[in-house]
VOBA-1610 file (N, C-alpha, C; in pm, whole numbers, padded with zeros to 5 digits, always signed):
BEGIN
Unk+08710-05164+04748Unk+08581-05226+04778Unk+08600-05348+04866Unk+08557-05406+04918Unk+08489-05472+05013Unk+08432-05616+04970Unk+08405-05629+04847Unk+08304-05677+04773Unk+08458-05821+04729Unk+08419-05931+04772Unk+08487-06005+04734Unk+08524-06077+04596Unk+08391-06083+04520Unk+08321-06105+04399Unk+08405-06026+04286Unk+08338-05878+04339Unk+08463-05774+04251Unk+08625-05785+04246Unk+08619-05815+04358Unk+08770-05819+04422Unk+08866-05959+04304Unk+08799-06040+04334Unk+08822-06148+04255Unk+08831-06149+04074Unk+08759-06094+04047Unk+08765-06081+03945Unk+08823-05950+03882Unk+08847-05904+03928Unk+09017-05774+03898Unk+09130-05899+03955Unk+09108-05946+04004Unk+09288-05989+04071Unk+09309-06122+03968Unk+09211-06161+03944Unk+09242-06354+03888Unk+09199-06341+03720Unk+09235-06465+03666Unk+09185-06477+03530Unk+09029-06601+03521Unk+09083-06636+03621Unk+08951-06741+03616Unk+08852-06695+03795Unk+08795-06576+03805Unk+08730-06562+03919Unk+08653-06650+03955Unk+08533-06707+03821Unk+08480-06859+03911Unk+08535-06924+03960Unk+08634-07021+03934Unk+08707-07105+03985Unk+08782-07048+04100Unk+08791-06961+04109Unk+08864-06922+04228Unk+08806-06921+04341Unk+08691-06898+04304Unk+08577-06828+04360Unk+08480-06977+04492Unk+08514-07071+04401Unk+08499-07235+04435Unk+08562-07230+04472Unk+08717-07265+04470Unk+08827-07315+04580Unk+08840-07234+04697Unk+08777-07167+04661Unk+08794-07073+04856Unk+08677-07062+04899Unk+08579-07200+04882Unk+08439-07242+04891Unk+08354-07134+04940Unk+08321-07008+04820Unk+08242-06878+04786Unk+08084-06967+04772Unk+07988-06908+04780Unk+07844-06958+04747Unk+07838-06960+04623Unk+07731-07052+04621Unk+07730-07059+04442Unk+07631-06916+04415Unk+07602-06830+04450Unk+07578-06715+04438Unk+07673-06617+04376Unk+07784-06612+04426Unk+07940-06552+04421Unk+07960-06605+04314Unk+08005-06712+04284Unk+08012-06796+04198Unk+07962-06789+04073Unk+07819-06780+04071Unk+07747-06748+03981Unk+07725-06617+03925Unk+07751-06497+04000Unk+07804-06357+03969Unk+07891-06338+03880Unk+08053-06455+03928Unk+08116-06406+03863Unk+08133-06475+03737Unk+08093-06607+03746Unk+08048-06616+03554Unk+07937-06550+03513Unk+07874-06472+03551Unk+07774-06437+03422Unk+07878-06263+03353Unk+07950-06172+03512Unk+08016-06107+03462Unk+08131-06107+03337Unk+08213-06258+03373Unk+08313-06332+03251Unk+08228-06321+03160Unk+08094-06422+03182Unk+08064-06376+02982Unk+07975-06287+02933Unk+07935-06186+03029Unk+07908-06073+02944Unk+08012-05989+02879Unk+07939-05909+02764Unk+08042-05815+02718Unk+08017-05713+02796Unk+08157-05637+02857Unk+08215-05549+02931Unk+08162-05435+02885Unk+08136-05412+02789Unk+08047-05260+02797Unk+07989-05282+02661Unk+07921-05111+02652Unk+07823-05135+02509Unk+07842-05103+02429Unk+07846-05146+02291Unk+07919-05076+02166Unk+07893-04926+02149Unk+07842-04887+02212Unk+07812-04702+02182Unk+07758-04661+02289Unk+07718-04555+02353Unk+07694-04455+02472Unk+07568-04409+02474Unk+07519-04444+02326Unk+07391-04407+02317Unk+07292-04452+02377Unk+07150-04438+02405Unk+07060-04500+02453Unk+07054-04612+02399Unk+06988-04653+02294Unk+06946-04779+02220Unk+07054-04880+02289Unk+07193-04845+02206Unk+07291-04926+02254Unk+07343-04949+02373Unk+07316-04904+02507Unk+07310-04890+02656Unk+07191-05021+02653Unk+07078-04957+02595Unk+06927-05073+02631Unk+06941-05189+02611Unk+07027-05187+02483Unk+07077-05400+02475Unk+07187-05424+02524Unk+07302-05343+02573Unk+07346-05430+02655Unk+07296-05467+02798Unk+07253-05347+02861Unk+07161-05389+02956Unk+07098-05499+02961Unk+06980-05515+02854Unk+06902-05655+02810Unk+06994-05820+02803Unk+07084-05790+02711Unk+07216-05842+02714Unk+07268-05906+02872Unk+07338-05815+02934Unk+07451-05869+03041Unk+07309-05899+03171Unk+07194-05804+03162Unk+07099-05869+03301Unk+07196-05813+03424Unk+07173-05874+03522Unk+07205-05875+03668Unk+07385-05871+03693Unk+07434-05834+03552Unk+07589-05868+03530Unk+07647-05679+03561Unk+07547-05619+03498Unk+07559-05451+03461Unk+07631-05406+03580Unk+07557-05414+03696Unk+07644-05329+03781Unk+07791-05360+03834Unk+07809-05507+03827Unk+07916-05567+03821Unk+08002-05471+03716Unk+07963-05482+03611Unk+08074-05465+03531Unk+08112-05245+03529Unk+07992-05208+03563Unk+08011-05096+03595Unk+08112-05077+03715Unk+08112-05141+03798Unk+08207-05143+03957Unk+08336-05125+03903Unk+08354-05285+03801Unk+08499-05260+03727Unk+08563-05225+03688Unk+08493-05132+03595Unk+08526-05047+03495Unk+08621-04938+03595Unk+08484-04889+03739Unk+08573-04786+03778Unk+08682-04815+03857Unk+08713-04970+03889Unk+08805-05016+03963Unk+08909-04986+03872Unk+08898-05033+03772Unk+09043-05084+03647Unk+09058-04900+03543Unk+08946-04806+03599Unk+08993-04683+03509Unk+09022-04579+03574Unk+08943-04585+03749Unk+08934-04458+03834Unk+08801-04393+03821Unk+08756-04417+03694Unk+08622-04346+03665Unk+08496-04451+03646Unk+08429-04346+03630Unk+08256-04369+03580Unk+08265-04446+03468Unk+08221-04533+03365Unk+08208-04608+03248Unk+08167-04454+03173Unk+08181-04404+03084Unk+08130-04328+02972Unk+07983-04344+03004Unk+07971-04458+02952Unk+07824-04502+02958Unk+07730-04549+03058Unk+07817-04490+03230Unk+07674-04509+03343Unk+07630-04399+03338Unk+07605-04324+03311Unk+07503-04165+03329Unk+07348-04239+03251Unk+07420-04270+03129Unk+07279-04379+03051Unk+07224-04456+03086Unk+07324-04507+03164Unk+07258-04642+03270Unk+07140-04632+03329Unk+07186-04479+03428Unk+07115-04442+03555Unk+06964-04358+03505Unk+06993-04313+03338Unk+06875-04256+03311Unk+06761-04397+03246Unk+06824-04464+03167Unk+06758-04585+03146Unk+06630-04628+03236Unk+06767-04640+03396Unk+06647-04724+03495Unk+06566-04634+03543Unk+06624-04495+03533Unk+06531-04368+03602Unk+06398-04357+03526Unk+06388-04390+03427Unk+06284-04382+03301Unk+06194-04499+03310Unk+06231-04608+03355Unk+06202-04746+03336Unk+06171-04801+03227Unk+06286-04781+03123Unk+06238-04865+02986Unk+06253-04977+02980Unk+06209-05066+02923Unk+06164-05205+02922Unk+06299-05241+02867Unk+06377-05365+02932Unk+06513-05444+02892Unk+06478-05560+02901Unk+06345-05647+02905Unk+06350-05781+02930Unk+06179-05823+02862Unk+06148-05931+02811Unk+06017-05974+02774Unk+05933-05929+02907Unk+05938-05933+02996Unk+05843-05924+03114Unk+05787-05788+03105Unk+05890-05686+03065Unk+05846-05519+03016Unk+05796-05481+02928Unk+05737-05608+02856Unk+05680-05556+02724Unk+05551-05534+02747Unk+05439-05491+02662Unk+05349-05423+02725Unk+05241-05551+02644Unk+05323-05625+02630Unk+05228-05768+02568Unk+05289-05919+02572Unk+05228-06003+02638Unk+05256-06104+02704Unk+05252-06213+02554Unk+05343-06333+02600Unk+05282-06454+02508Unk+05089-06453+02490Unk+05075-06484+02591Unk+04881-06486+02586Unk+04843-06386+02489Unk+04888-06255+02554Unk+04802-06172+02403Unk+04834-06217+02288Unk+04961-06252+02222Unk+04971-06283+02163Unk+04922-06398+02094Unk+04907-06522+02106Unk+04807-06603+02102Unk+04681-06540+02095Unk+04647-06466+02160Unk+04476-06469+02132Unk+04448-06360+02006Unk+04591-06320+01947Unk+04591-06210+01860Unk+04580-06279+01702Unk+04672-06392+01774Unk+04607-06524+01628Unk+04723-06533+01597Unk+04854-06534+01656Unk+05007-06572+01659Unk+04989-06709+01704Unk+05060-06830+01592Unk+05053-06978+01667Unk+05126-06980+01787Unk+05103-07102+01817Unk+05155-07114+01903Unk+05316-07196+01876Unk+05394-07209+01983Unk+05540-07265+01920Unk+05638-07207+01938Unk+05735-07231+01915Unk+05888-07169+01905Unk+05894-07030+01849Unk+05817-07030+01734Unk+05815-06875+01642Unk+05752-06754+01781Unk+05674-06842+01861Unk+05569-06709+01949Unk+05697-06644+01982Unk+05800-06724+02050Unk+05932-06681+02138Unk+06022-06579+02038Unk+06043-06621+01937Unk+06116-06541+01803Unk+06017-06409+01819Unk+05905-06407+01752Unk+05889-06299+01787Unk+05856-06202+01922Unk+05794-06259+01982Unk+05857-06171+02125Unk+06029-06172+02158Unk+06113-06206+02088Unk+06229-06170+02089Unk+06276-06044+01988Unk+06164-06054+01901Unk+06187-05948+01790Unk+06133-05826+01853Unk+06036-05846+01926Unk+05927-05727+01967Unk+06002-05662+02128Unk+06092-05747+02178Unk+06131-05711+02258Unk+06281-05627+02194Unk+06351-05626+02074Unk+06460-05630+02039Unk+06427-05434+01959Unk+06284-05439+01893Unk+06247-05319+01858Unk+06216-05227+01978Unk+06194-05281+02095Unk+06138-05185+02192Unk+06273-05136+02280Unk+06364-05216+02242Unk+06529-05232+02353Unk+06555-05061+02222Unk+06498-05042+02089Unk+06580-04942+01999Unk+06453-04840+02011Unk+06370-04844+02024Unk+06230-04781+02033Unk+06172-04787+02130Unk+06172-04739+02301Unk+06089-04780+02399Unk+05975-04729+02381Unk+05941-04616+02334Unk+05801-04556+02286Unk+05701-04630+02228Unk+05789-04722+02137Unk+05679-04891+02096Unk+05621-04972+02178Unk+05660-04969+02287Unk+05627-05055+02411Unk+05437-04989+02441Unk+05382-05044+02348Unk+05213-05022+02435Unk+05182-05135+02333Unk+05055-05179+02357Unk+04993-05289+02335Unk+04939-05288+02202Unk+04895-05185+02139Unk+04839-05224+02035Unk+04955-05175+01881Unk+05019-05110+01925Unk+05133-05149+01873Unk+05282-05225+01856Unk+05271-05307+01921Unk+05317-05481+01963Unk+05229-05541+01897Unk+05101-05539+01922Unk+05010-05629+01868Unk+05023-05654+01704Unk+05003-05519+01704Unk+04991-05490+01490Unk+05165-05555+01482Unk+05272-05514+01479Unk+05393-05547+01491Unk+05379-05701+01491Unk+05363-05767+01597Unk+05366-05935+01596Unk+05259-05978+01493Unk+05156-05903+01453Unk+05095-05951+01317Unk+05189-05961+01236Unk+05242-05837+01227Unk+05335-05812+01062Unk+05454-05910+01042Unk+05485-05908+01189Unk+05594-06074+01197Unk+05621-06214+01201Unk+05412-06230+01223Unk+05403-06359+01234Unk+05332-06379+01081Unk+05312-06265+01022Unk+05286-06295+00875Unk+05403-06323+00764Unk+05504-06290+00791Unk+05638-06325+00759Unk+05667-06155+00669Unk+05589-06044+00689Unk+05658-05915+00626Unk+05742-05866+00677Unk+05848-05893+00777Unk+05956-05869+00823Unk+06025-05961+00829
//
């Protein structure tokens, strides 16, 4: 590859830093720490477990997919899941949920730190369940969570 970023981080132990002294953009830079601290792949092959690490590593995934086939020759086990994931478009981030902070609030969820907990919860059931992802079942769900039955 071509890709200096990648390149760097197969060859070195510290690719950020390296990445700085051979004055890389903080773009480059910033690639290659978020790749360092994501985890390198997903505990299982399955969907669910593909969906949080996805959610998990963010903008790190294809990075670490590159690697994998740099450092094995192959495909990760787990990009075929990858590619059906995004082919599907299931929701990996609060922005995909099919219910915003606002609804929430106007659903009679306080307002505060907890709103974030549970849209972390509601986003965390939909990363194992994307079929949950519609609105009025989020809605009932962040009731049941902001009532404390979960």
């Amino acid at each position: 590859p071509r890709d200096p970023v990648l390149l760097t981080m197969l060859l070195t132990d510290n690719p950020a830093l390296t990445l700085q002294r051979l004055r890389a953009s903080s773009a480059e830079v910033n690639r290659a720490e978020a790749a360092v601290r994501a985890q390198p792949e997903p505990p299982g092959s399955d969907s669910a477990a593909v969906r949080h690490w996805l959610a998990a590593v963010g903008g790190a995934a294809d990075d670490l997919l590159h690697l994998w086939r740099l450092r094995t020759g192959a495909a990760a086990p787990w990009a075929a899941e990858v590619e059906a994931i995004r082919r599907r478009g299931d929701p990996l981030d609060r922005g995909a949920l099919a219910v915003t902070g606002n609804d929430l609030l106007q659903s009679g969820v306080p307002p505060g730190p907890e709103l974030g907990r549970i849209l972390d919860r509601l986003l965390d059931r939909v990363l194992d369940e994307p079929a949950l992802n519609n609105r009025d079942a989020l809605l009932e769900l962040a009731r049941s969570l902001a009532g404390g039955s979960q």
